[in-house]
DSSP file (Angstrom, degrees, kcal/mol; ACC not computed):
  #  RESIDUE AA STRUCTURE BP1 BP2  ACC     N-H-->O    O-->H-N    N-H-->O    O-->H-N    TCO  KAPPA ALPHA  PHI   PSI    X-CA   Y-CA   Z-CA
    1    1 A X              0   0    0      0, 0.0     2,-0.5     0, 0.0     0, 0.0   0.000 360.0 360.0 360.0 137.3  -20.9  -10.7    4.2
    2    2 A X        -     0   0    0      1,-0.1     2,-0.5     0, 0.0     0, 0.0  -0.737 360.0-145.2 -94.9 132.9  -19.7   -8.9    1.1
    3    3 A X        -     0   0    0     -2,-0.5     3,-0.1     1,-0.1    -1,-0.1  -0.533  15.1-122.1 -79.1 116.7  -16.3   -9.7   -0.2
    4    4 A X        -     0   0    0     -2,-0.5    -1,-0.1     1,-0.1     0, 0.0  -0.491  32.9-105.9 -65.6 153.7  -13.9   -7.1   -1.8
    5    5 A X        -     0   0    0      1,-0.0     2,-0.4    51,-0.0    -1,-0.1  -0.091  34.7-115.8 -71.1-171.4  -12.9   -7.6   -4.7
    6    6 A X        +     0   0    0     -3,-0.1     2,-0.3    50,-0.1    49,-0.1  -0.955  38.4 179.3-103.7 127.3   -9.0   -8.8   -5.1
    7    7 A X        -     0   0    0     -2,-0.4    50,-3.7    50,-0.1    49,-0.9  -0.825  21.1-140.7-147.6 156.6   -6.9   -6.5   -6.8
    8    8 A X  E     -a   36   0A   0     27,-2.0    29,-1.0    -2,-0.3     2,-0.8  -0.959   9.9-153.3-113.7 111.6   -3.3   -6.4   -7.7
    9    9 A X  E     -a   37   0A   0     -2,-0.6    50,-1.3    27,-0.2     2,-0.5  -0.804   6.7-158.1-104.2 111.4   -1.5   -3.6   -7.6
   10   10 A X  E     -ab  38  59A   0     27,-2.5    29,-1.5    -2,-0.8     2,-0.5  -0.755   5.7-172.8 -99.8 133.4    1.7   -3.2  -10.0
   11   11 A X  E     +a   39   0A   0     48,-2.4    29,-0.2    -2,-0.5     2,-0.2  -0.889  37.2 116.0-122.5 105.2    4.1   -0.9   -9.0
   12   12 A X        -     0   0    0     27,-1.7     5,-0.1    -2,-0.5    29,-0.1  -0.537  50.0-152.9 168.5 137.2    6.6   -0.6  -11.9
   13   13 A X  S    S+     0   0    0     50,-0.2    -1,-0.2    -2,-0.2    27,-0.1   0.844  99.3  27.5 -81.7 -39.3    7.8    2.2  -14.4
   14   14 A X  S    S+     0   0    0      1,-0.1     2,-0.5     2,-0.0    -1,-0.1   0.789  96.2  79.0-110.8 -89.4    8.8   -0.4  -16.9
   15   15 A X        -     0   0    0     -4,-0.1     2,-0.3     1,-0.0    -1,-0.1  -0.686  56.7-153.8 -48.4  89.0    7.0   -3.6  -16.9
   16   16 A X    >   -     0   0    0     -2,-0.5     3,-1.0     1,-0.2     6,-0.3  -0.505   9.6-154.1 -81.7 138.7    3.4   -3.6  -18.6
   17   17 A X  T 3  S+     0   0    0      1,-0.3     6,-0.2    -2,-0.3    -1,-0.2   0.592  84.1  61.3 -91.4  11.6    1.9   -6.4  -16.7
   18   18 A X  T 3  S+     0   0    0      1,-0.1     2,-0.5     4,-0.1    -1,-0.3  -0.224  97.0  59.6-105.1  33.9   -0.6   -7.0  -19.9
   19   19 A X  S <  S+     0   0    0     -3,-1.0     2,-0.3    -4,-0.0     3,-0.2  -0.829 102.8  10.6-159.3 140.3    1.7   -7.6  -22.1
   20   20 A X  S    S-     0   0    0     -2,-0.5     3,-0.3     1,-0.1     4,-0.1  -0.587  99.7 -63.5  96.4-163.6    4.2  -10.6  -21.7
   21   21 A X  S  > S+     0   0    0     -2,-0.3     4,-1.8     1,-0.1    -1,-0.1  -0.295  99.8 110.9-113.5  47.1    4.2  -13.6  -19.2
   22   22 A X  H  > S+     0   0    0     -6,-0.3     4,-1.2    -3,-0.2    -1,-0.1   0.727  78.9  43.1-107.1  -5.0    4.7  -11.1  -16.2
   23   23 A X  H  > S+     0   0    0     -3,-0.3     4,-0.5    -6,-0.2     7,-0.3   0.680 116.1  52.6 -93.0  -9.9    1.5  -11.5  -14.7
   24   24 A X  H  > S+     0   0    0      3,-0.2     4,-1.1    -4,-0.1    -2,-0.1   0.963 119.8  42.3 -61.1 -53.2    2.0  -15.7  -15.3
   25   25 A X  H  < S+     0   0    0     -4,-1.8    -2,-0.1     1,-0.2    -3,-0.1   0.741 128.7  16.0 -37.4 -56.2    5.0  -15.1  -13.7
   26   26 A X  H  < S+     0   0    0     -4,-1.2    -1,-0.2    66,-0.1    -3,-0.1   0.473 136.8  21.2-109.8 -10.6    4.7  -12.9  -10.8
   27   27 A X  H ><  +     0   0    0     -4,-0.5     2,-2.4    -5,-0.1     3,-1.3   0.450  65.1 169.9-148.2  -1.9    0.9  -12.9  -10.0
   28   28 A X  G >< S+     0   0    0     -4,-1.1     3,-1.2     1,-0.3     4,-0.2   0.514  74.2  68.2  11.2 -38.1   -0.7  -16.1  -11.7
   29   29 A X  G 3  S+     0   0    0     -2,-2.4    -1,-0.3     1,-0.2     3,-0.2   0.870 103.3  39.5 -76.5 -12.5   -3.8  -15.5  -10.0
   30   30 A X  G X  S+     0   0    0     -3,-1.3     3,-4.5    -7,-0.3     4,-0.4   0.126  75.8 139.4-111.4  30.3   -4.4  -12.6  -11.9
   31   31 A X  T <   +     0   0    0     -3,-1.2    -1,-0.2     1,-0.3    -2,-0.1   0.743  69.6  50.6 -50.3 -43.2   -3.2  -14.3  -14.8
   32   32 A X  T 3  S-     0   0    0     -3,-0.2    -1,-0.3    -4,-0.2     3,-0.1   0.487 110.3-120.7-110.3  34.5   -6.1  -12.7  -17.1
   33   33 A X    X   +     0   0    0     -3,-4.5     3,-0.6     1,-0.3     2,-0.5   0.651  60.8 143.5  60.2  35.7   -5.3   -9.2  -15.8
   34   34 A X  T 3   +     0   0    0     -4,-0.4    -1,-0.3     1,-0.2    -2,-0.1  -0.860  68.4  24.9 -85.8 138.7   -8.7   -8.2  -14.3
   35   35 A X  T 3  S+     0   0    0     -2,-0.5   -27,-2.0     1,-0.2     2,-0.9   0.738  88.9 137.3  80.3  13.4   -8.1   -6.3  -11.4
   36   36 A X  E <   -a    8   0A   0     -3,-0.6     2,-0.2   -29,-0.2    -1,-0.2  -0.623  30.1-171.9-111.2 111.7   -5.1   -5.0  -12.0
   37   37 A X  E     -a    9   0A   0    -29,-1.0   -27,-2.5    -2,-0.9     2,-0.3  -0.639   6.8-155.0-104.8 147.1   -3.9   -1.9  -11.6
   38   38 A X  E     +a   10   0A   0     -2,-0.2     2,-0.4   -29,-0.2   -27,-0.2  -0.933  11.5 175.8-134.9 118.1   -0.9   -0.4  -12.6
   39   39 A X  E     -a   11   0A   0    -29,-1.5   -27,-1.7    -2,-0.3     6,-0.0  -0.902  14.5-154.9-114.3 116.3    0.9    2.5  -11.2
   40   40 A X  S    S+     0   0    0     -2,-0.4     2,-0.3   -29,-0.2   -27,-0.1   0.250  70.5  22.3 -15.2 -33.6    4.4    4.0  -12.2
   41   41 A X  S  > S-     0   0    0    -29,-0.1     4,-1.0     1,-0.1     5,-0.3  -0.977  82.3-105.0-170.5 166.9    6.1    5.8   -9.6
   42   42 A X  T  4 S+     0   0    0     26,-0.4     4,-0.3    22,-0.3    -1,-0.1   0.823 120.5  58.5 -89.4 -12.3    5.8    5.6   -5.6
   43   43 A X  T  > S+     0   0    0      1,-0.2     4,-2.1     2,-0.2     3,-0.3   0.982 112.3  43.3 -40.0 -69.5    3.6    9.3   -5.8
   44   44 A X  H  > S+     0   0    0      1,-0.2     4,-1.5     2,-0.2    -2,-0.2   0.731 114.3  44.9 -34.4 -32.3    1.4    7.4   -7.9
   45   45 A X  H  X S+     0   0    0     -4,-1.0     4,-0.7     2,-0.3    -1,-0.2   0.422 110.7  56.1-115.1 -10.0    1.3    4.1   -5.8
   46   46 A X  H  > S+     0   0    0     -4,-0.3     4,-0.9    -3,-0.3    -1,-0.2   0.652 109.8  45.2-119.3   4.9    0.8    6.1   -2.5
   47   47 A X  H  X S+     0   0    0     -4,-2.1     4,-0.8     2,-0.1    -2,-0.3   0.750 110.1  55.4 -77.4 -26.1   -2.4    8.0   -3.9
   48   48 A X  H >X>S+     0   0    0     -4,-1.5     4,-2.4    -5,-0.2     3,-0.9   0.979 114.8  33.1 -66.2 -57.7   -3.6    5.0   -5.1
   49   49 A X  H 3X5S+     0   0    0     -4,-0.7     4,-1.6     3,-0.2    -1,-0.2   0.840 121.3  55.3 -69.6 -41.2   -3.4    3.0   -1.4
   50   50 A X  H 3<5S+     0   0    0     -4,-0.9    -1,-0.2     1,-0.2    -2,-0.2   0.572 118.6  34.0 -58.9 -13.4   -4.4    6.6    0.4
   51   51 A X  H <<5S+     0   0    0     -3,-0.9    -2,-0.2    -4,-0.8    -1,-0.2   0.882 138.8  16.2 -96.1 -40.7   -7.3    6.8   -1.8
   52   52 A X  H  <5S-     0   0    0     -4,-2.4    -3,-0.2     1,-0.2    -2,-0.1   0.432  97.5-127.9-133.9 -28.9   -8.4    2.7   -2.1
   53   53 A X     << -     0   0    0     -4,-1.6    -1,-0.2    -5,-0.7    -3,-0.1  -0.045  57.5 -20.7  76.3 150.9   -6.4    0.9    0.9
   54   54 A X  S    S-     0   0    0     23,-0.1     2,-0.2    33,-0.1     4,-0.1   0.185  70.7-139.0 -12.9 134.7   -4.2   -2.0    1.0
   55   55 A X        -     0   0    0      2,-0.4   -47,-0.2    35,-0.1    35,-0.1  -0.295  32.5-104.4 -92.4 179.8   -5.1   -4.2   -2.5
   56   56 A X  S    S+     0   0    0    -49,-0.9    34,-1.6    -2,-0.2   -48,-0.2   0.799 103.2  14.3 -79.1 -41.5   -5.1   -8.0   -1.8
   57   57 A X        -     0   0    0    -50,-3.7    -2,-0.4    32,-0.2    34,-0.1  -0.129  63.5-161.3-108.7-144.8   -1.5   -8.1   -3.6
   58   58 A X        -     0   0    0     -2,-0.1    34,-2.4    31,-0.1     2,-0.6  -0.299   7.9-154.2 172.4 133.6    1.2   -5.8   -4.7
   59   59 A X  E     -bc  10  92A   0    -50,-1.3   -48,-2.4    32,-0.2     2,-0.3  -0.940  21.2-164.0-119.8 117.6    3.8   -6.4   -7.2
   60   60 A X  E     - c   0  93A   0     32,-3.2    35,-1.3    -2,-0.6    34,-0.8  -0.684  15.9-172.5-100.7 143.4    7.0   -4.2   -6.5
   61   61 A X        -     0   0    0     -2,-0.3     3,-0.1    33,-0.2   -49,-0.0  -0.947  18.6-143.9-120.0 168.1    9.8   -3.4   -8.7
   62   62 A X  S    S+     0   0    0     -2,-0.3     8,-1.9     1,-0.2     9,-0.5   0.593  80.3  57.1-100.5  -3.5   12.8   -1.3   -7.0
   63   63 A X        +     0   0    0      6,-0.2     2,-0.8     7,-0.1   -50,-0.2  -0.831  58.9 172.5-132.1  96.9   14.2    0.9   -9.2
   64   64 A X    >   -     0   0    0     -2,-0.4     3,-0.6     1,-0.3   -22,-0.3  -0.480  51.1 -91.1-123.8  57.5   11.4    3.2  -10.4
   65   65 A X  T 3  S-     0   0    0     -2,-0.8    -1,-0.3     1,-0.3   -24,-0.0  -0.289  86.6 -16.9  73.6-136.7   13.4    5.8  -12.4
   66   66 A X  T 3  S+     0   0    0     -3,-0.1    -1,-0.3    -2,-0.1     3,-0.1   0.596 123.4  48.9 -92.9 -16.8   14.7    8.9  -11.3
   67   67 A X  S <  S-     0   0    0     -3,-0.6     2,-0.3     1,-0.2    -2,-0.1   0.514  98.3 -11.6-101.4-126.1   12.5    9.1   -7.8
   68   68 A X  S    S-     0   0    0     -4,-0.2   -26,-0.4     1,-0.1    -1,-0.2  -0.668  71.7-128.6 -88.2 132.2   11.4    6.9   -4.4
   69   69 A X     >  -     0   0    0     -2,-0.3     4,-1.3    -6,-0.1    -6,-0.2   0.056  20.6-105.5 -45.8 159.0   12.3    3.2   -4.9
   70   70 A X  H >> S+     0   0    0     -8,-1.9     4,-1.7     2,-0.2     3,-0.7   0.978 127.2  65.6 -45.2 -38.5   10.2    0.2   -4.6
   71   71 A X  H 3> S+     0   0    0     -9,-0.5     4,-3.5     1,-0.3    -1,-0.2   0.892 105.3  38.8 -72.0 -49.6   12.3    0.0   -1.5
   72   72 A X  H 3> S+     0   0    0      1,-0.2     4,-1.4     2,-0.2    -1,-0.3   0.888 114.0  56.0 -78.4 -19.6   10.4    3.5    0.0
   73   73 A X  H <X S+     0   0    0     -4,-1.3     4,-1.8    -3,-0.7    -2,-0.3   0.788 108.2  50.4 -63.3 -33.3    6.8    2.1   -1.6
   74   74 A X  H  X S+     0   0    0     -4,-1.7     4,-1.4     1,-0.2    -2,-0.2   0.992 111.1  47.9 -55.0 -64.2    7.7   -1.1    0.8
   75   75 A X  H  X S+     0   0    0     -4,-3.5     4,-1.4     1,-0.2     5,-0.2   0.805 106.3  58.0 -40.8 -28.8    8.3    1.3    3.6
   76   76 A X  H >X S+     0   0    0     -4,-1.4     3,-2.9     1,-0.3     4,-1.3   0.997 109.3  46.4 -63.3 -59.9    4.9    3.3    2.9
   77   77 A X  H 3X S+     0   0    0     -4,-1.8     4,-2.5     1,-0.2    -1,-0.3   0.693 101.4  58.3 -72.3  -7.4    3.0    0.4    3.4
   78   78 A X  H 3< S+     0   0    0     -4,-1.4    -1,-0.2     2,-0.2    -2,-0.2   0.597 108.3  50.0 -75.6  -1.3    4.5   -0.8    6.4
   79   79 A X  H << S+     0   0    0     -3,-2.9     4,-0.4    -4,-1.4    -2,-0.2   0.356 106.5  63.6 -96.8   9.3    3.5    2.5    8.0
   80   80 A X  H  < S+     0   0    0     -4,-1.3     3,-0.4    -5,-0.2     4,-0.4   0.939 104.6  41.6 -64.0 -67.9    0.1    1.8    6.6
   81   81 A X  S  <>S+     0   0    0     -4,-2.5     5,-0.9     1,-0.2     4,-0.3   0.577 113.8  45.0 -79.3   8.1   -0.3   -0.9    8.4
   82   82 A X  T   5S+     0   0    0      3,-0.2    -1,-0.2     1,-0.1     3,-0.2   0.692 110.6  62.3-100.3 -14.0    0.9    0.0   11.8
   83   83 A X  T   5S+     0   0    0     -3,-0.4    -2,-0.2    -4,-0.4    -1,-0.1   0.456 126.9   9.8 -79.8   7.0   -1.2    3.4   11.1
   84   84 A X  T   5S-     0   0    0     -4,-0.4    -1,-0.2     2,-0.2    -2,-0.1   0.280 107.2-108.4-174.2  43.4   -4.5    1.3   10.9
   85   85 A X  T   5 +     0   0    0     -4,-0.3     2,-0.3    -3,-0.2    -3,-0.2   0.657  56.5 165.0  48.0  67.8   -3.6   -1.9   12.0
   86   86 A X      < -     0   0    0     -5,-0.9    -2,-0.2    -6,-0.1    -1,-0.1  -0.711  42.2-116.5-114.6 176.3   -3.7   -3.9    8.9
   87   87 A X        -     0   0    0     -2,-0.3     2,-0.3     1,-0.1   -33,-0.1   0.268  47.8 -93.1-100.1-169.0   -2.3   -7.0    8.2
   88   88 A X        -     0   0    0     -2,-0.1    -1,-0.1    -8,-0.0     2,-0.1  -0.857  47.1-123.9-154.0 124.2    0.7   -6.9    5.3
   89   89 A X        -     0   0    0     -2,-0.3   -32,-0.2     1,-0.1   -33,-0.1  -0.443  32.3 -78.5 -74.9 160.7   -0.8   -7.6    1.9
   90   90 A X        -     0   0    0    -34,-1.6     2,-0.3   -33,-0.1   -35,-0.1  -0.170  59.8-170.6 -38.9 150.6    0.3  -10.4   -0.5
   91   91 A X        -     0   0    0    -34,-0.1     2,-0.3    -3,-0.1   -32,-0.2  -0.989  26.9-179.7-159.1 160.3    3.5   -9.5   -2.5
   92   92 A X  E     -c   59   0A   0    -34,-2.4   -32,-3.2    -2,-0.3     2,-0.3  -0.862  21.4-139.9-141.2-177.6    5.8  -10.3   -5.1
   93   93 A X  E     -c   60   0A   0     -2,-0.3   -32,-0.2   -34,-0.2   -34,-0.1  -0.822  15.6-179.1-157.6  94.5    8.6   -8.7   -6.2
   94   94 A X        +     0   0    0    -34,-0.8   -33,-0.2    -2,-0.3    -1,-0.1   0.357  36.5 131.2 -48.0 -40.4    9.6   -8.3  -10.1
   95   95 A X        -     0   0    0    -35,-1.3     6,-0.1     1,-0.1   -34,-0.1  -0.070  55.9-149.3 -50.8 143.3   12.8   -6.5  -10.1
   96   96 A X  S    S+     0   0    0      1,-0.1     2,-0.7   -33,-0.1    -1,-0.1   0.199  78.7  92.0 -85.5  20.5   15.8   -7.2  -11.9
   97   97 A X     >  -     0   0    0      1,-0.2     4,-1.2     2,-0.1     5,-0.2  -0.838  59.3-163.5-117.9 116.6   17.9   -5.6   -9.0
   98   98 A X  H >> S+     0   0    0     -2,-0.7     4,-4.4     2,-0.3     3,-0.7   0.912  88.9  44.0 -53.7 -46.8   18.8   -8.4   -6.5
   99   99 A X  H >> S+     0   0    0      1,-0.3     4,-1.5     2,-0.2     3,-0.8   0.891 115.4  51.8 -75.4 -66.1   19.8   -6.2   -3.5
  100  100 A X  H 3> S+     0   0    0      1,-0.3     4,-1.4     2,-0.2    -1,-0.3   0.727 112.0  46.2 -20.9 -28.5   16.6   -4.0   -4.2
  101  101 A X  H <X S+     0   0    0     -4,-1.2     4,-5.0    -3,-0.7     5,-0.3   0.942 115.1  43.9-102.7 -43.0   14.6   -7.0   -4.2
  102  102 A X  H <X S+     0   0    0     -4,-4.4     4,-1.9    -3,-0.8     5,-0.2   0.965 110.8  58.7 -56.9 -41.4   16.3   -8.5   -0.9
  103  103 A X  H  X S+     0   0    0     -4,-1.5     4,-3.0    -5,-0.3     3,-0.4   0.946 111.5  37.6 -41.1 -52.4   16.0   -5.0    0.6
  104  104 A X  H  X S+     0   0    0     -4,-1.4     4,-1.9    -5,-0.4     5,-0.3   0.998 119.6  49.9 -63.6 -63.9   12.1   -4.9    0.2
  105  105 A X  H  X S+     0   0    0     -4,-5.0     4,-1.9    -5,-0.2    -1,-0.3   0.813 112.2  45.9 -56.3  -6.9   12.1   -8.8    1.1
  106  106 A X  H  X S+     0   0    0     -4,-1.9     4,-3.1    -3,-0.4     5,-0.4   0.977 115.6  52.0 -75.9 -55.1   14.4   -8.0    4.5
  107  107 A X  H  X S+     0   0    0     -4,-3.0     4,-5.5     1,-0.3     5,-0.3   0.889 112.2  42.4 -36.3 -70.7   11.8   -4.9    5.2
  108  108 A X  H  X S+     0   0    0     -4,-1.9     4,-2.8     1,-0.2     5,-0.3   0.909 116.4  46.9 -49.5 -57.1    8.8   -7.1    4.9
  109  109 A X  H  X S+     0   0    0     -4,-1.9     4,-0.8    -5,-0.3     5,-0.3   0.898 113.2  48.1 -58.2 -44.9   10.3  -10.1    7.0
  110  110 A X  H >X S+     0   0    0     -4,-3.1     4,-1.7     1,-0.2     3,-1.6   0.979 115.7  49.4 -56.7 -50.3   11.7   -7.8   10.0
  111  111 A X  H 3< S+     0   0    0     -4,-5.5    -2,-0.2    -5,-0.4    -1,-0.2   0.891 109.1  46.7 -60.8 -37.5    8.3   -6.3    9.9
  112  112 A X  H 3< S+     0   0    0     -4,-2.8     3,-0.4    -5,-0.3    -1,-0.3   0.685 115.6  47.7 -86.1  -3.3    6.3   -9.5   10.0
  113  113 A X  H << S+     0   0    0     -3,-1.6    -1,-0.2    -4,-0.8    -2,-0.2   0.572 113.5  43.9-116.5  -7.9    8.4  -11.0   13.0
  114  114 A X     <        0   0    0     -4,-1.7    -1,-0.3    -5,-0.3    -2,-0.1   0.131 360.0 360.0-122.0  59.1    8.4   -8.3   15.0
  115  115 A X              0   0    0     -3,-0.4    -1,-0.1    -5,-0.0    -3,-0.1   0.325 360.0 360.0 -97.1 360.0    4.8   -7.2   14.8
């Protein structure tokens, strides 16, 4: 059986995840930044998953300039996966804004216990 590869997708206007210790940090496995792609803005980050599907990760940050939040890039992909019955990808969460970051994690946790 052929394996996909694993790919990381970073969601974040800000944060290059080649440069600095933010892929040691937040994504260790992709610690020598193959496979990662990195997208800007939640336009960006829902052609990327409408074109490619669910990545193996995703690393969100919540405040993604002037437009859609992390918070509405969490939402996209929980109507991903109830539109095509996918499982919830690996995630991490990178922002410096605490309630943003609890918001995304509350999303994800109501979603995974009542699935």
């Amino acid at each position: 059986m052929h394996q996909k590869t694993k790919i990381l997708l970073w969601l974040d206007d800000m944060r290059n995840p080649f440069l600095g210790e933010w892929l040691p940090l937040y994504a260790p496995d992709f610690i020598n930044g193959d496979h990662v792609v990195w997208v800007k803005d939640y336009s960006e980050f829902c052609s990327w998953v409408s074109e490619n599907g669910l990545p193996y990760k995703i690393a969100f940050d919540h405040d993604l300039g002037d437009g859609p939040t992390g918070y509405d890039a969490a939402k996209f992909v929980v109507e991903y996966c109830m539109d095509n019955d996918q499982e919830l990808p690996c995630y991490t969460i990178q922002s410096s804004n605490p309630v943003g970051k609890a918001n995304i994690n509350g999303l994800f946790a109501s979603y995974i216990k009542n699935k």
